[in-house]
C-alpha positions in Angstrom: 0.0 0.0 0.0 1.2 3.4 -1.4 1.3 6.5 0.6 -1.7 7.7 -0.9 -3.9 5.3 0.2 -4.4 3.5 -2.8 -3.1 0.2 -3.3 -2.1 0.2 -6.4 1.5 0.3 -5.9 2.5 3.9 -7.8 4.5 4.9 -4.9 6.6 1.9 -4.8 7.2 1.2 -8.2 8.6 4.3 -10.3 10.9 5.7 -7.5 14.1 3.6 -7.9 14.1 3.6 -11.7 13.6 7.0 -12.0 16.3 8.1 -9.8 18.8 7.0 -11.4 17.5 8.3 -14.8 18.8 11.6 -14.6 19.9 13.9 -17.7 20.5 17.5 -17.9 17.8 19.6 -19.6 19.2 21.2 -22.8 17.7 24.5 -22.3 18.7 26.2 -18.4 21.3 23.0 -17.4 19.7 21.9 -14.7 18.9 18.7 -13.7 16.3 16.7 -15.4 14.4 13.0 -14.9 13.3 10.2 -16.1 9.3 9.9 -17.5 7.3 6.9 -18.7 7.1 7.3 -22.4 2.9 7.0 -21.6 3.5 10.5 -19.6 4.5 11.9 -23.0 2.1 10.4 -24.8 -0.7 11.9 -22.5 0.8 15.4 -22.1 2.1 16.1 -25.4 -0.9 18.3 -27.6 -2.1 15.7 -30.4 -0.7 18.0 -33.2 2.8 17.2 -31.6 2.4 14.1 -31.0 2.0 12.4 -34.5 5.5 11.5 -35.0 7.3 11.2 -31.4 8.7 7.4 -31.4 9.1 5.3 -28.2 12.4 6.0 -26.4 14.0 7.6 -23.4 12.4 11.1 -21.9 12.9 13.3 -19.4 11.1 16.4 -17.4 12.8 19.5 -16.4 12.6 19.9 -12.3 13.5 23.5 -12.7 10.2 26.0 -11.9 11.4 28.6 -14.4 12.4 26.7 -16.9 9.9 27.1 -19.8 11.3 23.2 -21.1 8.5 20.5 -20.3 10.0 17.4 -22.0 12.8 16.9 -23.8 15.0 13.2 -25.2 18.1 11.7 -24.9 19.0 12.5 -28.3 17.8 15.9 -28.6 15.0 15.5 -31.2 12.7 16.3 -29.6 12.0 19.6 -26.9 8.3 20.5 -25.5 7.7 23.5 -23.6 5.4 23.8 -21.2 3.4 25.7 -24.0 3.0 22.3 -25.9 1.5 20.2 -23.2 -2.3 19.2 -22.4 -2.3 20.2 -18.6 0.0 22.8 -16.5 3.2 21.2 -14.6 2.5 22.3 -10.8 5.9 22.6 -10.1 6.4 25.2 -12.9 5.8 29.1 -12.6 2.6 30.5 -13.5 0.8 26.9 -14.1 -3.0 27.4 -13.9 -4.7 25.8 -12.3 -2.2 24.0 -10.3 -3.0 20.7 -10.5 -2.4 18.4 -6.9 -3.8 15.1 -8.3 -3.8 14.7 -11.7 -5.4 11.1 -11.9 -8.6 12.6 -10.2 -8.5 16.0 -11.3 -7.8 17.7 -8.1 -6.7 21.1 -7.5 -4.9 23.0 -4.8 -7.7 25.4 -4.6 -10.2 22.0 -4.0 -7.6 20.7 -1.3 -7.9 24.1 0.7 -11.4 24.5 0.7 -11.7 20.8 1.6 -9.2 21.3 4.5 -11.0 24.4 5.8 -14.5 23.8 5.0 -14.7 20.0 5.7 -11.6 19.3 7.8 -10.6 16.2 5.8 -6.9 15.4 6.2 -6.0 12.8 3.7 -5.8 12.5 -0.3 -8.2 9.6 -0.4 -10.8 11.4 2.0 -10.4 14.7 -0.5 -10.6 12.5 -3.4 -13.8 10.9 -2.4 -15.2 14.1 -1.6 -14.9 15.4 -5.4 -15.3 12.0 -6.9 -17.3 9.0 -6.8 -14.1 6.8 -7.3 -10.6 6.8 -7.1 -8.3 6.6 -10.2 -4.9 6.0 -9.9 -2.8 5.9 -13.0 0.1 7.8 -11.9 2.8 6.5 -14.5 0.8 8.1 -16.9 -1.3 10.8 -15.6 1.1 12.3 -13.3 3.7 15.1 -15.4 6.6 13.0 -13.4 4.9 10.0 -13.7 5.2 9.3 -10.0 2.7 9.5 -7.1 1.2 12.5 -6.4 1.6 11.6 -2.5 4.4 13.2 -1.7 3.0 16.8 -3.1 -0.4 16.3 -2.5 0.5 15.7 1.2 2.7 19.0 1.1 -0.5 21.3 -0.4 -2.6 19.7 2.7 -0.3 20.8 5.2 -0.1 24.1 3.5 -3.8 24.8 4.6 
């Protein structure tokens, strides 16, 4: 059982592999890591998505870095202008997203803290939702769990 409170196992299964995938994004320097190739294929916008082929991709961890995605080889570089949903982690995403495989925002987290006093990402999911979805690998920018973050945003309000 994950963090979250789901049990599908995100939490423990991306970590590891991810960590160790690190490559530097070719636009500020910084340090970038590993995706899924499914992340891509969900976040990329359709009309850029026709021709990307299967291989190794990363996501900038740098806030002001206008560089979503980017490859190994350097064919290929999306900024966060040619993606499907805002990054949360980057400056001036709206809406900030907390849980991406339920469609939760920080703005629903707060008013679920202060107006309802729930506490946990499965009692705010189940407030907005009839059911949880957890598809993390995919759904999630970083394709990892949104535990750790979601968590923080809680314990911001």
């Amino acid at each position: 059982m994950s963090d979250c409170g789901c049990d599908c196992g995100c939490n423990d299964v991306q970590s590891k592999e991810q960590e160790s995938n690190l490559l530097e994004c070719p636009t500020c320097g910084e340090e970038g890591k590993g995706v899924p190739f499914d992340v891509i294929k969900t976040f990329i916008n359709k009309d850029l998505r026709r021709d990307i082929t299967n291989g190794e991709f990363y996501i900038c961890l740098n806030s002001k870095c206008k560089t979503a995605y980017y490859n190994k080889n350097g064919d290929y570089l999306f900024s966060i202008n040619g993606i499907q949903k805002p990054i949360w982690f980057k400056e001036g995403s709206k809406p900030k997203i907390a849980c991406y495989c339920n469609d939760i925002t920080y703005e629903q987290v707060k008013k679920a803290v202060n107006q309802y006093d729930l506490r946990s990402w499965k009692e705010i999911v189940l407030h907005y939702n009839e059911k949880i979805i957890c598809k993390c690998s995919k759904l999630n920018p970083t394709g990892e769990c949104c535990s750790d973050n979601f968590n923080k945003v809680i314990d911001r309000f």
